[in-house]
N, CA, C and O atoms as CSV, one atom per row, in Angstrom:
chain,resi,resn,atom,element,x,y,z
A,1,UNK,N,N,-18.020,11.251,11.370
A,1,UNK,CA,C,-16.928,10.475,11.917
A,1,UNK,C,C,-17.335,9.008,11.955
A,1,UNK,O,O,-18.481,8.693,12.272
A,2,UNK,N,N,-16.343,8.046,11.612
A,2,UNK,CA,C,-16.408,6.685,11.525
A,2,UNK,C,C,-15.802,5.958,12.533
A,2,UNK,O,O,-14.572,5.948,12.489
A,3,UNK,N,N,-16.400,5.271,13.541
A,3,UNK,CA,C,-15.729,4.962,14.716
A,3,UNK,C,C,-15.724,3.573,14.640
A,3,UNK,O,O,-16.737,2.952,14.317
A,4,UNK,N,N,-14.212,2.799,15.028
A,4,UNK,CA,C,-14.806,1.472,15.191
A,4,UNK,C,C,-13.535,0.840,16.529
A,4,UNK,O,O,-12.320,0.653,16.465
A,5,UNK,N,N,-14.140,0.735,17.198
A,5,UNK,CA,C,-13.261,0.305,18.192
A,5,UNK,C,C,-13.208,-1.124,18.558
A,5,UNK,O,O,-12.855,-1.277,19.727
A,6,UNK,N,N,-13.410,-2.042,18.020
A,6,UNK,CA,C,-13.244,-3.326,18.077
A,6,UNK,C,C,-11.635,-3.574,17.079
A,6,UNK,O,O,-10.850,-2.790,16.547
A,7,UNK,N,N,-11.703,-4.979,17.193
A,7,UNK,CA,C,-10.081,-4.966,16.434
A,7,UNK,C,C,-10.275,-4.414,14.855
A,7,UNK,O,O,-11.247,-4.524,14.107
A,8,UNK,N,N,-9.298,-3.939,14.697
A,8,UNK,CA,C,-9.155,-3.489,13.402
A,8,UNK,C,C,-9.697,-3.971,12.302
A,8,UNK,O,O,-9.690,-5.199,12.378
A,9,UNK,N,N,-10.200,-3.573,11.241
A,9,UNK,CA,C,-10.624,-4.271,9.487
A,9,UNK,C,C,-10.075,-3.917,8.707
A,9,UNK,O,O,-9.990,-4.350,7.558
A,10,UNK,N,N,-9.307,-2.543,9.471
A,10,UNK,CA,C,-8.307,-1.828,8.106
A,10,UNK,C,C,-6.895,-2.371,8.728
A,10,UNK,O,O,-6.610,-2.616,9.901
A,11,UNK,N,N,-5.931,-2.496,7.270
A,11,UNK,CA,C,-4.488,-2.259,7.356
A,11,UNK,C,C,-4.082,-1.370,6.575
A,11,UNK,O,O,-4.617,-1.158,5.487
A,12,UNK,N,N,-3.122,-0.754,7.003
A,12,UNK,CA,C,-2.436,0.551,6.220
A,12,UNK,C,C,-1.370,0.218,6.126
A,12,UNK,O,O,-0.699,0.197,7.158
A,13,UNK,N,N,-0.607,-0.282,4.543
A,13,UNK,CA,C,0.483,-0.430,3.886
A,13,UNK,C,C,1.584,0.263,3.811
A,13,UNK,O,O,1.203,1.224,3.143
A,14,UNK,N,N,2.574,0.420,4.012
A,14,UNK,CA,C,3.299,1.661,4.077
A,14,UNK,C,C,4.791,1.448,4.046
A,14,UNK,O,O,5.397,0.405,3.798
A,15,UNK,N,N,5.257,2.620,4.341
A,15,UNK,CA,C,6.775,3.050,4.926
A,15,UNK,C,C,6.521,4.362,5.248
A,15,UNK,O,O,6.206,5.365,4.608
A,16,UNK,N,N,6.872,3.939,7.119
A,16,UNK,CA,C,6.420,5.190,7.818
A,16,UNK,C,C,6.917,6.641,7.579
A,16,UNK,O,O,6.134,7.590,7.560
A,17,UNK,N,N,8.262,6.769,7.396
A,17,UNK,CA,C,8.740,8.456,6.734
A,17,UNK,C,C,8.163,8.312,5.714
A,17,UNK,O,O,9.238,8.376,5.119
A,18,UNK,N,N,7.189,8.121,4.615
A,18,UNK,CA,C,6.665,8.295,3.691
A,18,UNK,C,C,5.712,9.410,3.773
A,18,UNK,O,O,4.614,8.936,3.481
A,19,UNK,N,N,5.599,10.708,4.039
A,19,UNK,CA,C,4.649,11.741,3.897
A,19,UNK,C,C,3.135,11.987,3.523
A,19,UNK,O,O,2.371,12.803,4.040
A,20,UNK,N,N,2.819,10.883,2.266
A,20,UNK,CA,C,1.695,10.569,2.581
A,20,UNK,C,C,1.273,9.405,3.382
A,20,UNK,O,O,0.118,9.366,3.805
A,21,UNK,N,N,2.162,8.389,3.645
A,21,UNK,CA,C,1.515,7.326,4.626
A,21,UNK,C,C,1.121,8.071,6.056
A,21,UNK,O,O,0.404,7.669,6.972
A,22,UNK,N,N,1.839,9.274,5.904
A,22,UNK,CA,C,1.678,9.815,7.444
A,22,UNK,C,C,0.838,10.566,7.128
A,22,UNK,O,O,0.365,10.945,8.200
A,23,UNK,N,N,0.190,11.171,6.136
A,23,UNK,CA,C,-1.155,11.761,6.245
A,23,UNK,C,C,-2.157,10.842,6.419
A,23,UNK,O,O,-2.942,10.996,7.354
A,24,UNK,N,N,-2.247,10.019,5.759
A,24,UNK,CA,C,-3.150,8.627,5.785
A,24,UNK,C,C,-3.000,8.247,7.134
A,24,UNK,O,O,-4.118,8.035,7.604
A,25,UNK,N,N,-2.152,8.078,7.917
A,25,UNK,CA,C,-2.325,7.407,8.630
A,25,UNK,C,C,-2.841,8.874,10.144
A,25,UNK,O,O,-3.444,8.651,11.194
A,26,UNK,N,N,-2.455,9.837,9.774
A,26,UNK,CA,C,-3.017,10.895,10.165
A,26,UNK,C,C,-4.970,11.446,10.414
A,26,UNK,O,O,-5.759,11.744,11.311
A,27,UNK,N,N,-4.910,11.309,9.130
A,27,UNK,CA,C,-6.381,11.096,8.808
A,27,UNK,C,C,-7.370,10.015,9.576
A,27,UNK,O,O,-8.344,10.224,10.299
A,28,UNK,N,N,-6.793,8.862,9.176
A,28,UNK,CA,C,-7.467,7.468,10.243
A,28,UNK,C,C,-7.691,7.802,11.717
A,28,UNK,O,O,-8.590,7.229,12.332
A,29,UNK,N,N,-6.814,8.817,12.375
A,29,UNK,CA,C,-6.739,8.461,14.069
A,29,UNK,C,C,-7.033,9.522,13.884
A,29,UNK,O,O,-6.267,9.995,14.723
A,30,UNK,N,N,-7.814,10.886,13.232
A,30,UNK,CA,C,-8.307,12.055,13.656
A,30,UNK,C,C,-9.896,11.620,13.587
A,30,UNK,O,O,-10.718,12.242,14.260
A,31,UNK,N,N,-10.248,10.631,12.825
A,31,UNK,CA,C,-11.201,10.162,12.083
A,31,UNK,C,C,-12.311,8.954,13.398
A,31,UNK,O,O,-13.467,8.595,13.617
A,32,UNK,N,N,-10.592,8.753,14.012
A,32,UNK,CA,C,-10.802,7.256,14.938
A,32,UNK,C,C,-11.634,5.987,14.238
A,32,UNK,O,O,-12.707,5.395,14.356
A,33,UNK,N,N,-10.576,5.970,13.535
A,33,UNK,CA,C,-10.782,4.876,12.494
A,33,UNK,C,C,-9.934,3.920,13.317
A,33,UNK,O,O,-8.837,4.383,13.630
A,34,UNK,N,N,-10.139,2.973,13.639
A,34,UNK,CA,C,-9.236,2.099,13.994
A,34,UNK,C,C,-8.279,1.025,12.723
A,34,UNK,O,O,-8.958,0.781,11.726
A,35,UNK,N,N,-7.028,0.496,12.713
A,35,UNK,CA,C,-6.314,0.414,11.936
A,35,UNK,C,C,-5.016,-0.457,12.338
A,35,UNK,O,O,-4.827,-0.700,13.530
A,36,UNK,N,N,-4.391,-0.786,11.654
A,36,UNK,CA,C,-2.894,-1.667,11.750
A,36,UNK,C,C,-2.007,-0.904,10.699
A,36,UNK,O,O,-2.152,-0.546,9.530
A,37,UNK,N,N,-1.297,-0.844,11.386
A,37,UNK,CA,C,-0.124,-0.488,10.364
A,37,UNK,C,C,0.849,-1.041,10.303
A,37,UNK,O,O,1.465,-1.219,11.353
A,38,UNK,N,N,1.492,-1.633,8.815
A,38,UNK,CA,C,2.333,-2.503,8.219
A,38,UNK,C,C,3.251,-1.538,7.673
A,38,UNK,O,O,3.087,-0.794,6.706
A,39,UNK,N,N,4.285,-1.668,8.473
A,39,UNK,CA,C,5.168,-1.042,7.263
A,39,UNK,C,C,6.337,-1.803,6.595
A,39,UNK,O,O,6.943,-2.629,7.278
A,40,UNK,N,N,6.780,-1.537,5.018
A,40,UNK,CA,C,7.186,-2.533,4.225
A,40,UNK,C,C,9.013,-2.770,4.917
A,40,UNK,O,O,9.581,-3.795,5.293
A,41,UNK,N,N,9.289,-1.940,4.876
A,41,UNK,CA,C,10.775,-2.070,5.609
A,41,UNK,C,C,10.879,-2.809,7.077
A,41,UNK,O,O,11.553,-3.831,7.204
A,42,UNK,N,N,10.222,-2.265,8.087
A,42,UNK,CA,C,10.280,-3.280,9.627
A,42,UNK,C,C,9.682,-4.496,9.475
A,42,UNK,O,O,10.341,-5.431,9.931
A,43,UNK,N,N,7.766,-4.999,8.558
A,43,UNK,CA,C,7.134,-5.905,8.852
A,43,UNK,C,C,7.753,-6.615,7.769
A,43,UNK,O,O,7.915,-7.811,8.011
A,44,UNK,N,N,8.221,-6.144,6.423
A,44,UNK,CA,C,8.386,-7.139,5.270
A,44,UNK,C,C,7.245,-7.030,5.261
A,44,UNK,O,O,6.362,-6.701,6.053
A,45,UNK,N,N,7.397,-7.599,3.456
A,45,UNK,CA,C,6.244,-8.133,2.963
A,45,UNK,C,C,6.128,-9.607,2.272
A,45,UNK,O,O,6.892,-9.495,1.314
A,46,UNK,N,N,5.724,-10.596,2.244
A,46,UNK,CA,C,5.599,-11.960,1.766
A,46,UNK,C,C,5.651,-12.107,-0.133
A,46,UNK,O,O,5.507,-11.006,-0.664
A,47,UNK,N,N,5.744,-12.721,-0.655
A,47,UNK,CA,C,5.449,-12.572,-1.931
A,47,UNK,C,C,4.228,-13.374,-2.030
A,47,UNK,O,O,3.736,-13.258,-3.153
A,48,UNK,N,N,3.571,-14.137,-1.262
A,48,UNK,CA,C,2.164,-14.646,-1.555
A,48,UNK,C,C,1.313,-13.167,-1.429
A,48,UNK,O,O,0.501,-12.935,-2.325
A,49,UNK,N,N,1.454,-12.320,-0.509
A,49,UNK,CA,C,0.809,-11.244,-0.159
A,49,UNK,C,C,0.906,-10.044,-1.423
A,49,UNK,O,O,0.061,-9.400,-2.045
A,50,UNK,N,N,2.211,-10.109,-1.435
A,50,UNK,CA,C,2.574,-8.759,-2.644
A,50,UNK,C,C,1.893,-9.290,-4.110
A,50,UNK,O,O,1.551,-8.485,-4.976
A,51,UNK,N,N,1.762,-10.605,-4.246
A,51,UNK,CA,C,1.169,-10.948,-5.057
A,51,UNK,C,C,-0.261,-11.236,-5.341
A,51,UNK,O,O,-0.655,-11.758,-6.384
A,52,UNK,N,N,-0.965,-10.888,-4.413
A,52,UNK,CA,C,-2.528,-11.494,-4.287
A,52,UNK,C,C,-2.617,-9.604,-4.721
A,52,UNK,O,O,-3.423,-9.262,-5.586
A,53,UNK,N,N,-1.664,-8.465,-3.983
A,53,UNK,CA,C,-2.391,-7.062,-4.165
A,53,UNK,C,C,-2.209,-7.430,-5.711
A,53,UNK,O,O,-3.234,-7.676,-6.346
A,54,UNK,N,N,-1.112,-7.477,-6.283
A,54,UNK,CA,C,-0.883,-7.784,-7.996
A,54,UNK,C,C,-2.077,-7.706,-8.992
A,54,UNK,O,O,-2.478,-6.931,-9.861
A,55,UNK,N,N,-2.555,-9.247,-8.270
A,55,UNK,CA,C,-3.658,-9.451,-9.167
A,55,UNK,C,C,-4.814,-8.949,-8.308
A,55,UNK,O,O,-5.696,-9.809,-8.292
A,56,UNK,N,N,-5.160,-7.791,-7.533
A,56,UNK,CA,C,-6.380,-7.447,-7.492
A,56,UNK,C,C,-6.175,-6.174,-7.777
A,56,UNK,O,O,-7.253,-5.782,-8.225
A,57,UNK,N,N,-5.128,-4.961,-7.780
A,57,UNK,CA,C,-4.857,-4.129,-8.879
A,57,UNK,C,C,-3.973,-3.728,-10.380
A,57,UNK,O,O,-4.002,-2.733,-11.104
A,58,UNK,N,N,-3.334,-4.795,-10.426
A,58,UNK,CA,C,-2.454,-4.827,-11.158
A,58,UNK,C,C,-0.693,-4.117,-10.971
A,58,UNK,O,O,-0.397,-3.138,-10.287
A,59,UNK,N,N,-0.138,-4.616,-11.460
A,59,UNK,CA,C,1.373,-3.945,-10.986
A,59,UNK,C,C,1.467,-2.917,-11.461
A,59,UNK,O,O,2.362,-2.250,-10.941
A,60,UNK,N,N,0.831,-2.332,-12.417
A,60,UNK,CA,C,1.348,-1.174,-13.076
A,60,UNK,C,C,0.586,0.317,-11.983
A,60,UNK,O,O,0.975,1.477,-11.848
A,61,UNK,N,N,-0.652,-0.461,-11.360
A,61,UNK,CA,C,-0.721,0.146,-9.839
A,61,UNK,C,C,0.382,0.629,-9.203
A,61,UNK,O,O,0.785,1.783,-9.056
A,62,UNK,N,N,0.915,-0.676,-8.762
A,62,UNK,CA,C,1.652,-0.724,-7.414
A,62,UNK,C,C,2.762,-0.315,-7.473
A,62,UNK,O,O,3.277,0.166,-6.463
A,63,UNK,N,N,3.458,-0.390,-8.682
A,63,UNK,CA,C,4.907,-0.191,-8.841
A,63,UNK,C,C,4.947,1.003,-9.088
A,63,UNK,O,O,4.811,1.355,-10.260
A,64,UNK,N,N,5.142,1.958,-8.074
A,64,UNK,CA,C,5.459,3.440,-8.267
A,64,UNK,C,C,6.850,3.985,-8.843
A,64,UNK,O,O,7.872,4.418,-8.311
A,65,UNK,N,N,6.440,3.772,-10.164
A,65,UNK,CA,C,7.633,4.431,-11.524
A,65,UNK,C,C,8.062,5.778,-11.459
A,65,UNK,O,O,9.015,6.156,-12.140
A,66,UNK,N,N,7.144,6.911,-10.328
A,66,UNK,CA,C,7.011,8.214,-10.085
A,66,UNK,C,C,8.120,8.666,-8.550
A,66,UNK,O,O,8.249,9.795,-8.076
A,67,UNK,N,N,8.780,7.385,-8.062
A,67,UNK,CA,C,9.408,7.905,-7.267
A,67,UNK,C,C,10.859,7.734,-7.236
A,67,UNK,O,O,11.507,7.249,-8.164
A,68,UNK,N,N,11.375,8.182,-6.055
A,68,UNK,CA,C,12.826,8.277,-6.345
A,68,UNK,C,C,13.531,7.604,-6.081
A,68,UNK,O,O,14.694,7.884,-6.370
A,69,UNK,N,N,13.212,6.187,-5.302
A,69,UNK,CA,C,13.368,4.493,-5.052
A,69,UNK,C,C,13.625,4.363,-6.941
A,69,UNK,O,O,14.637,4.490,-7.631
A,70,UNK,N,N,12.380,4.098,-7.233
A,70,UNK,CA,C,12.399,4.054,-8.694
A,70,UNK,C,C,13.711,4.584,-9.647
A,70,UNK,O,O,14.416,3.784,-10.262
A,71,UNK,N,N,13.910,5.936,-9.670
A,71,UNK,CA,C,14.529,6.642,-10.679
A,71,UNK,C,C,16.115,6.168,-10.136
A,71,UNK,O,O,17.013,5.912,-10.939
A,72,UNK,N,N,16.287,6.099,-8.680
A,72,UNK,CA,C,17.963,5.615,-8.541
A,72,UNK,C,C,17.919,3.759,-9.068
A,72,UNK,O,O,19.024,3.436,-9.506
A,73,UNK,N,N,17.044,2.762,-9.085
A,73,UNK,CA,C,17.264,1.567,-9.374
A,73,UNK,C,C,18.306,1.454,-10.819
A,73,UNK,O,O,17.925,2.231,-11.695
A,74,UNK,N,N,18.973,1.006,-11.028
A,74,UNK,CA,C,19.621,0.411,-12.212
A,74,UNK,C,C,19.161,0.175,-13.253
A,74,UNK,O,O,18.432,-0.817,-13.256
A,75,UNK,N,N,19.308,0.801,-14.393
A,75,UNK,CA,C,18.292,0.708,-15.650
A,75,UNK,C,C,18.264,-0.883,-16.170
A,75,UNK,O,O,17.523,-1.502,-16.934
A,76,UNK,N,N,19.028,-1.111,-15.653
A,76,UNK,CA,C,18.503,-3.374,-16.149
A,76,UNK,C,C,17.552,-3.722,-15.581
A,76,UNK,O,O,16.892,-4.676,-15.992
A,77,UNK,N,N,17.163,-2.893,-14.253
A,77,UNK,CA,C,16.640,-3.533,-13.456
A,77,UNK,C,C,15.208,-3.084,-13.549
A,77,UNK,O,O,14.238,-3.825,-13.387
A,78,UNK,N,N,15.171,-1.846,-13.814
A,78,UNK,CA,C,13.806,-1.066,-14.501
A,78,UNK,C,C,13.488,-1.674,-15.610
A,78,UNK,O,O,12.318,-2.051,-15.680
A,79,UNK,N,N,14.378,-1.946,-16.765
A,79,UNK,CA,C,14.102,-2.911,-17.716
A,79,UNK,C,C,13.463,-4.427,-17.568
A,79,UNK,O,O,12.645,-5.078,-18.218
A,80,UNK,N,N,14.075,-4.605,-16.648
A,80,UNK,CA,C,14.040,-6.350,-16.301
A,80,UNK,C,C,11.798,-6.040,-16.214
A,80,UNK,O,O,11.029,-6.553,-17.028
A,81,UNK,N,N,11.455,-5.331,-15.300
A,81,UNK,CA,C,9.837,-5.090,-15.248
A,81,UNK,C,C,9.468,-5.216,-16.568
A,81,UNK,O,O,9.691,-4.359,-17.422
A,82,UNK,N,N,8.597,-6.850,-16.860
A,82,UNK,CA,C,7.605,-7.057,-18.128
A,82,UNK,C,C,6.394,-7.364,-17.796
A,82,UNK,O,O,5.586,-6.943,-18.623
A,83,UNK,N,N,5.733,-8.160,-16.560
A,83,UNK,CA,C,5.282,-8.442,-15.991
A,83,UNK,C,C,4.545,-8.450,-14.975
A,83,UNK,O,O,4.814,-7.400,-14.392
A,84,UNK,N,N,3.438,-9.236,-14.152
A,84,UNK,CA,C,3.706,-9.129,-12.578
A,84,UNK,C,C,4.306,-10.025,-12.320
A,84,UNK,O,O,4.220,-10.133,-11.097
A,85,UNK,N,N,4.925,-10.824,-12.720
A,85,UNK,CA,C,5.918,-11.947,-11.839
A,85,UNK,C,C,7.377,-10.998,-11.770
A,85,UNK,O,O,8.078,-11.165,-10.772
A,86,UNK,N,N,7.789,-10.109,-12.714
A,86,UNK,CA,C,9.002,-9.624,-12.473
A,86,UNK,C,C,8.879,-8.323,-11.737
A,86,UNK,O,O,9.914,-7.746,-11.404
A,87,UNK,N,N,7.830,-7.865,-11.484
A,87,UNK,CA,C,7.753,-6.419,-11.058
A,87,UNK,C,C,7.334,-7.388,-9.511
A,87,UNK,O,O,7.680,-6.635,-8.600
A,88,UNK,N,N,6.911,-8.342,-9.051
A,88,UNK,CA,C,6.875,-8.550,-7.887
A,88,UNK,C,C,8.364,-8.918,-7.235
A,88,UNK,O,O,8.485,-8.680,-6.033
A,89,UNK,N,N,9.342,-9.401,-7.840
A,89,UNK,CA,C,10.553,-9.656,-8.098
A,89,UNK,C,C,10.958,-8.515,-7.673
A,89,UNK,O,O,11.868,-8.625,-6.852
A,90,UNK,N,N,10.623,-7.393,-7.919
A,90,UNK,CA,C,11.617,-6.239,-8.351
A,90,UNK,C,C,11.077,-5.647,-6.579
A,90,UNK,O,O,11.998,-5.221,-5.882
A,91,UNK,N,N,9.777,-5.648,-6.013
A,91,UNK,CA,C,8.972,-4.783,-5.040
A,91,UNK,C,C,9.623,-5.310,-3.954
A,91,UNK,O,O,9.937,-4.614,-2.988
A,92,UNK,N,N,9.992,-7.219,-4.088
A,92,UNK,CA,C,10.408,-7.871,-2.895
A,92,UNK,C,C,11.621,-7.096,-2.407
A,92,UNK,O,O,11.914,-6.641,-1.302
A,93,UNK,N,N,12.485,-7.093,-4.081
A,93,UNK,CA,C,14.166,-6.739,-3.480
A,93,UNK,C,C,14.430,-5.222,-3.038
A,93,UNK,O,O,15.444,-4.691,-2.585
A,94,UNK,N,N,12.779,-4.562,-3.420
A,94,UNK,CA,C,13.089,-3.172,-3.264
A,94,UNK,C,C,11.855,-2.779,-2.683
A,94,UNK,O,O,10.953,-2.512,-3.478
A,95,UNK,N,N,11.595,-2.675,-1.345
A,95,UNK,CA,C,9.874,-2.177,-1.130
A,95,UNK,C,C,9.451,-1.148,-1.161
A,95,UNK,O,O,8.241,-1.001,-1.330
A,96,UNK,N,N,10.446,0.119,-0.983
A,96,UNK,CA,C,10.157,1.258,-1.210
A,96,UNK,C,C,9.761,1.566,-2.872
A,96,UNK,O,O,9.529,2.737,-3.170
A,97,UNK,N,N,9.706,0.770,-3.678
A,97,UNK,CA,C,9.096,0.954,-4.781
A,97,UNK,C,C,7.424,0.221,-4.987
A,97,UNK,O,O,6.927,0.166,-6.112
A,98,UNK,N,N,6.836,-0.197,-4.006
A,98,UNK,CA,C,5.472,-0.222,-3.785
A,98,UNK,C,C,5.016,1.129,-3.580
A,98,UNK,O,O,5.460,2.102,-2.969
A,99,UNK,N,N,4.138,0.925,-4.179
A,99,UNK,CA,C,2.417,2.463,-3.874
A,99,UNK,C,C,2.661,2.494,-2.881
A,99,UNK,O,O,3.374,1.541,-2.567
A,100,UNK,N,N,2.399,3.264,-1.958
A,100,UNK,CA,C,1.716,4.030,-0.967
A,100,UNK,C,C,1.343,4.858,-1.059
A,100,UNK,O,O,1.776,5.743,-1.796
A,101,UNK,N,N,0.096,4.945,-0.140
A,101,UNK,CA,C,-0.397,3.900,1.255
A,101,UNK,C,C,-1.189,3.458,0.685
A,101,UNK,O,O,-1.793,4.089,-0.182
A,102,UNK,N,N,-1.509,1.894,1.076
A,102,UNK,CA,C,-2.153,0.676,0.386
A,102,UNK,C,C,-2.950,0.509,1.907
A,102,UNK,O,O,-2.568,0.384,3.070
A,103,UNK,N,N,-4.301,0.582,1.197
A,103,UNK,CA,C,-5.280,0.309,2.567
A,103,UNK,C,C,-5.903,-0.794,2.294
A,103,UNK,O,O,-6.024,-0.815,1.069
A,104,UNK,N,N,-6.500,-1.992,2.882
A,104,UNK,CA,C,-6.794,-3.357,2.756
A,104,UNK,C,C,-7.945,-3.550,3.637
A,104,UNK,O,O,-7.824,-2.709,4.528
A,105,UNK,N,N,-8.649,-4.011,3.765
A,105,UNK,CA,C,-9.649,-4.398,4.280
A,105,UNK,C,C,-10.015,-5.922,4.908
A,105,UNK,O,O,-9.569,-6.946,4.389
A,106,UNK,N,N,-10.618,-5.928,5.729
A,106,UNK,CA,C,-10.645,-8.048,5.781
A,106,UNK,C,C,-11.148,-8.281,4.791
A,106,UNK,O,O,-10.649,-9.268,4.250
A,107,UNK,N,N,-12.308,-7.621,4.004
A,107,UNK,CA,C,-12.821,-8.298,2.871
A,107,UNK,C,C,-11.879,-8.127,1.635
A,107,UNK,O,O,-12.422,-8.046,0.533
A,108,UNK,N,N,-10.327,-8.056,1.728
A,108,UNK,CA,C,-9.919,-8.112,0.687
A,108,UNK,C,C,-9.510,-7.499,-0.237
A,108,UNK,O,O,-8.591,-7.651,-1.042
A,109,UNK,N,N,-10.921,-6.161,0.081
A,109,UNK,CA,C,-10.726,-5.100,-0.915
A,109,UNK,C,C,-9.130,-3.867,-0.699
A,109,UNK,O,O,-8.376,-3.500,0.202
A,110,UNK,N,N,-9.314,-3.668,-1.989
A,110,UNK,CA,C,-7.740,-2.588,-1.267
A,110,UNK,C,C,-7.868,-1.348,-2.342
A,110,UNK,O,O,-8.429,-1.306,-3.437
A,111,UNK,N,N,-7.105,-0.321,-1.581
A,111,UNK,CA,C,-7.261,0.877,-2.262
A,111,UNK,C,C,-5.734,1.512,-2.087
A,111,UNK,O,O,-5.030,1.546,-1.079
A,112,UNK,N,N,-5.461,2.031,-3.502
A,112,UNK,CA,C,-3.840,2.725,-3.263
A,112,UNK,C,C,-3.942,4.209,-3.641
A,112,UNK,O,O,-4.574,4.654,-4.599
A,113,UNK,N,N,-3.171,4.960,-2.680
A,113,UNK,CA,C,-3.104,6.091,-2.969
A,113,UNK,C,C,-3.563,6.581,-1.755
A,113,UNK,O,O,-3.932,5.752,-0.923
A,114,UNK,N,N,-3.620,7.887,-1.461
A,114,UNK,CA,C,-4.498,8.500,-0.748
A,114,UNK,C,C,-5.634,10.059,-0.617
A,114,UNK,O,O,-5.297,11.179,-1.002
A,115,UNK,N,N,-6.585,9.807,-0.166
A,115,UNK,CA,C,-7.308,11.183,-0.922
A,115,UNK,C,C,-8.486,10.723,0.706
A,115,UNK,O,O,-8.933,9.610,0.985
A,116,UNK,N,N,-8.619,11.630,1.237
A,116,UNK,CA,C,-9.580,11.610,2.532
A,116,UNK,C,C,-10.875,11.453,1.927
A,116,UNK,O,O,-11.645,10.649,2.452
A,117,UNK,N,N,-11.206,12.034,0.999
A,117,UNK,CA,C,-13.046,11.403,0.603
A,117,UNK,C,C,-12.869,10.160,0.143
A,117,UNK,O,O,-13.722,9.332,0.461
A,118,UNK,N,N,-11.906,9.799,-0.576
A,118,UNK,CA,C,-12.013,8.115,-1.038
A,118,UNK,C,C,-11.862,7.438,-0.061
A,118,UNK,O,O,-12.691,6.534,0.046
A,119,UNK,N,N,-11.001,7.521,0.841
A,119,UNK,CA,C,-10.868,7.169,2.200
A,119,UNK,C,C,-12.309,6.764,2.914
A,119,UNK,O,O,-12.787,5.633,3.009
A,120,UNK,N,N,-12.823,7.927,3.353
A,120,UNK,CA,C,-14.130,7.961,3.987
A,120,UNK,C,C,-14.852,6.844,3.366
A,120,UNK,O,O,-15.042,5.845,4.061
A,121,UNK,N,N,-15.420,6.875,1.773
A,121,UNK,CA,C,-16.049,5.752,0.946
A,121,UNK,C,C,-15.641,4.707,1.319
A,121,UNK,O,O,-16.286,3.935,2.029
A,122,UNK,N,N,-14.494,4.515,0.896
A,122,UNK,CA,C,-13.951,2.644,1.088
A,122,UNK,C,C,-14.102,2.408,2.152
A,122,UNK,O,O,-14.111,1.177,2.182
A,123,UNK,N,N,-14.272,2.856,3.359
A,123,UNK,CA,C,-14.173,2.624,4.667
A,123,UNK,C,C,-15.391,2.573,4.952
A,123,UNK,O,O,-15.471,2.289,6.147
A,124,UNK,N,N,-16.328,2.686,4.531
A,124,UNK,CA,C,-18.171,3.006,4.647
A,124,UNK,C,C,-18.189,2.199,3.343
A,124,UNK,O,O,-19.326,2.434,2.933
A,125,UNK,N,N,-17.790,1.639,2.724
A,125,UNK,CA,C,-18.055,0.215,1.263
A,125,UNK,C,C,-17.813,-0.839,2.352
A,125,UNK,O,O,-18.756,-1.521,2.753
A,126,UNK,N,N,-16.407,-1.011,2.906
A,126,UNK,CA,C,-15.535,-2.149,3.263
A,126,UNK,C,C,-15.453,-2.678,5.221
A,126,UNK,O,O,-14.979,-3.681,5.753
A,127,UNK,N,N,-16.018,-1.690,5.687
A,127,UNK,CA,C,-15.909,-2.411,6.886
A,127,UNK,C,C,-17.398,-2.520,7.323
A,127,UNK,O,O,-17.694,-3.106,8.364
C-alpha cells in the first residue's frame, strides 16, 4: 500500500459516470492514495492544459475514437480531426471524447487508461 497524506501529487482526469474513472478512482482510495479529481464536464478543461497533455502523449492517445461520444459526433466533424490543433478543437467542444482516466502527476508526467499495476508503477515512478 502507497500512502500519502499530505496534499495531493496525483490528479485524476475524468468524467465521473465514466466506469472506469470510477474504478480508478476506486482503486486510489482503497490504495489511500491521495488524489484530486477533475472532472471534464463540472471543472472544464483549458486549452493551454488539453494541449500541453497533446504534446506529451499525442492526440491520437487522447482522442478516444472507441467511444460512443465519438461514434454519435457528425462525420464532418470526425473528419475535420488532422491534427493536434483540430482534435484539441474537437475535445474542447466535446470532452467526453478525451481518454479516460488521465492521471497527472506534479512532475508532469501523465498516464491514460487504466490498469491497477500500471497504476501502482507510475505512482512509485512519479510521486
Amino acid at each position: 500500500m502507497i500512502n500519502n497524506e499530505t496534499t495531493p501529487e496525483l490528479t485524476l482526469y475524468g468524467i465521473k459516470n465514466c466506469d472506469t474513472v470510477r474504478k480508478a478512482r476506486r482503486f486510489l482510495e482503497e490504495q489511500g492514495i491521495a488524489f484530486r479529481f477533475h472532472d471534464y464536464r463540472a471543472d472544464g478543461i483549458d486549452s493551454c492544459r488539453l494541449s500541453a497533455f497533446v504534446g506529451a502523449l499525442g492526440y491520437e492517445t487522447l482522442l478516444n475514437k472507441r467511444g460512443t461520444t465519438w461514434r454519435k459526433l457528425p462525420e464532418d466533424i470526425r473528419d475535420s480531426v488532422q491534427d493536434s490543433a483540430s482534435a484539441v478543437r474537437v475535445m474542447l467542444e466535446h470532452p467526453a471524447v478525451i481518454k479516460r482516466p488521465l492521471l497527472c502527476a506534479t512532475n508532469g508526467k501523465l498516464l491514460a487508461g487504466f490498469s491497477p499495476s500500471t497504476y501502482l508503477t507510475f505512482i512509485q515512478e512519479n510521486t
